[in-house]
C-alpha positions in Angstrom: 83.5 111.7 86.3 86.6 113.4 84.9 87.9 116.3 87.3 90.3 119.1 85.7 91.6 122.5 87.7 90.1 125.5 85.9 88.6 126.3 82.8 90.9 127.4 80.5 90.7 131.2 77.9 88.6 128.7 75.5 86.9 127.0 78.2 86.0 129.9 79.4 84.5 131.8 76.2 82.7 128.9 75.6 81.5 128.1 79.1 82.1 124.7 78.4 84.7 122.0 80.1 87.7 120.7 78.2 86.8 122.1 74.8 90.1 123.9 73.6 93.3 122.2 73.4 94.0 120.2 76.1 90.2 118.7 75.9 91.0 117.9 72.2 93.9 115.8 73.3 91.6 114.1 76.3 88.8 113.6 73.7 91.6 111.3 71.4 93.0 109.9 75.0 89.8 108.9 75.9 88.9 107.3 73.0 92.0 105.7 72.2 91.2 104.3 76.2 87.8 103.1 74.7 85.8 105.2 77.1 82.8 107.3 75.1 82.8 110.8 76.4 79.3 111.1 76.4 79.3 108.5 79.2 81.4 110.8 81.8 80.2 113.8 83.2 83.4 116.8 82.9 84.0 119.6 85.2 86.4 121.4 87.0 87.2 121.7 90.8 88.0 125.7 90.2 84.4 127.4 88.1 86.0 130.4 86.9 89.2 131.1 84.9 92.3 132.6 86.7 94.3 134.6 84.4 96.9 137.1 84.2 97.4 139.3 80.5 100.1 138.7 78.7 99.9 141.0 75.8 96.6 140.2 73.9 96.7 136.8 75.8 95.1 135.8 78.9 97.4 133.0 80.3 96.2 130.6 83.3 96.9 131.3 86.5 97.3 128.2 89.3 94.3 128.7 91.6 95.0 129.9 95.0 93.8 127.8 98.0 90.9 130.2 99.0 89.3 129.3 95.2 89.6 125.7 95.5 87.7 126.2 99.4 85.3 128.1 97.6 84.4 126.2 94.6 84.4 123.1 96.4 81.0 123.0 97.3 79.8 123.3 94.2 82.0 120.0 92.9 80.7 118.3 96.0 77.1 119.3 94.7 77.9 117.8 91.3 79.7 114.7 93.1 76.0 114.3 94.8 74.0 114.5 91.8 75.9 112.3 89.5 77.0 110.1 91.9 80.0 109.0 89.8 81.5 105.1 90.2 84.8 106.5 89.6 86.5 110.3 89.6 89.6 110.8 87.8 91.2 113.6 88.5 93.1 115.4 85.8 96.5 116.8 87.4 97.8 118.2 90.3 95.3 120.9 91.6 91.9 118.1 91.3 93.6 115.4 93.0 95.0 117.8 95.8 91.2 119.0 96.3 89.7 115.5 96.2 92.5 113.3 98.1 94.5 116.2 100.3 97.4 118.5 99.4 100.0 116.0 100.2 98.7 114.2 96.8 101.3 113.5 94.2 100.4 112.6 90.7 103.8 111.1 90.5 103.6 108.7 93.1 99.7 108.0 93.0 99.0 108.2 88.9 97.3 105.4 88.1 96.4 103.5 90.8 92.9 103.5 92.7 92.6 105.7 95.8 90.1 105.5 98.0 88.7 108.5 100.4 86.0 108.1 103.0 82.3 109.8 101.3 83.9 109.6 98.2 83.9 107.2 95.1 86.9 105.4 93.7 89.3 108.0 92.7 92.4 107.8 90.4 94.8 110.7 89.4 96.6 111.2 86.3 98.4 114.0 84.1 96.1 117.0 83.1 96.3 117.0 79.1 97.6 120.6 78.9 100.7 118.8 80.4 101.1 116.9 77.7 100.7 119.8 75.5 103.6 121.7 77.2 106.3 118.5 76.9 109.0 119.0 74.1 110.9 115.5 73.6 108.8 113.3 71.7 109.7 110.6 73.3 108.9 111.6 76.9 105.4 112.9 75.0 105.0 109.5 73.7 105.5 107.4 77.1 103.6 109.9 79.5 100.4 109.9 76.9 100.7 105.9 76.7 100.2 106.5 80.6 97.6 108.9 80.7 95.4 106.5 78.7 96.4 103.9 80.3 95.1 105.6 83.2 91.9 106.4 81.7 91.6 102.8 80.5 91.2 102.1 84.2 87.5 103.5 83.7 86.2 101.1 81.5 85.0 98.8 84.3 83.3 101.2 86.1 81.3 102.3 82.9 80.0 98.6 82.5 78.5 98.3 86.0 
């Protein structure tokens, strides 16, 4: 189970999770990890898209706390009925909602954590992260790590 923040302005026309952008560059992550993303279930912890305008634009907004408390019971409905192996959350927001808000992707990324009623869970970057770095070279070494991180998957798809 892959766990984002929010839907995003495409996300949101489309109602769908992870299909403008930044779930283009998870779609090539993922398979460049060699996990099929037909075999993970996709959401979001947040349901609805928080915007502001800017101009014709409507530009995410970071979720207040009261969102997260209030779409959480519906994440914790789809936890229940998928009954994931594994949850990776994608960035900051999913992992502060599934392992506390003291979670940092910088010191946890990557490695399994572990949360009482919960499956295995690992954090990593959320791909619209990726999308904002500049210098290719600091591009090149955090996606190597973001699949890398998704790679850690693959044993829990063959179970």
């Amino acid at each position: 189970m892959l766990v984002g923040e929010q839907p995003g302005d495409e996300e949101d026309k489309q109602g769908l999770p992870f299909v403008g952008p930044a779930g283009r560059l998870l779609d090539q992550a993922l398979a460049e990890a060699g996990v099929e993303r037909r075999l993970v279930y996709v959401t979001n912890a947040v349901k609805h898209f928080n915007w502001e305008p800017r101009g014709k634009r409507r530009i995410h907004k970071t979720p207040a706390q009261k969102e997260l408390a209030a779409c959480y019971p519906w994440l914790e409905g789809e936890i229940a009925a998928v009954r994931p192996r594994l949850i990776i959350c994608l960035g900051a927001t999913a992992a502060k909602v599934l392992l506390g808000a003291a979670a940092r992707i910088t010191q946890i990324r990557g490695s399994v954590q572990r949360r009482a009623a919960l499956p295995d869970i690992v954090a990593t970057f959320h791909p619209s992260y990726l999308l904002r770095l500049k210098d290719e070279s600091e591009y090149a070494t955090t996606y190597g790590q973001f699949v890398g991180d998704l790679r850690i998957a693959l044993p829990y798809l063959r179970q």
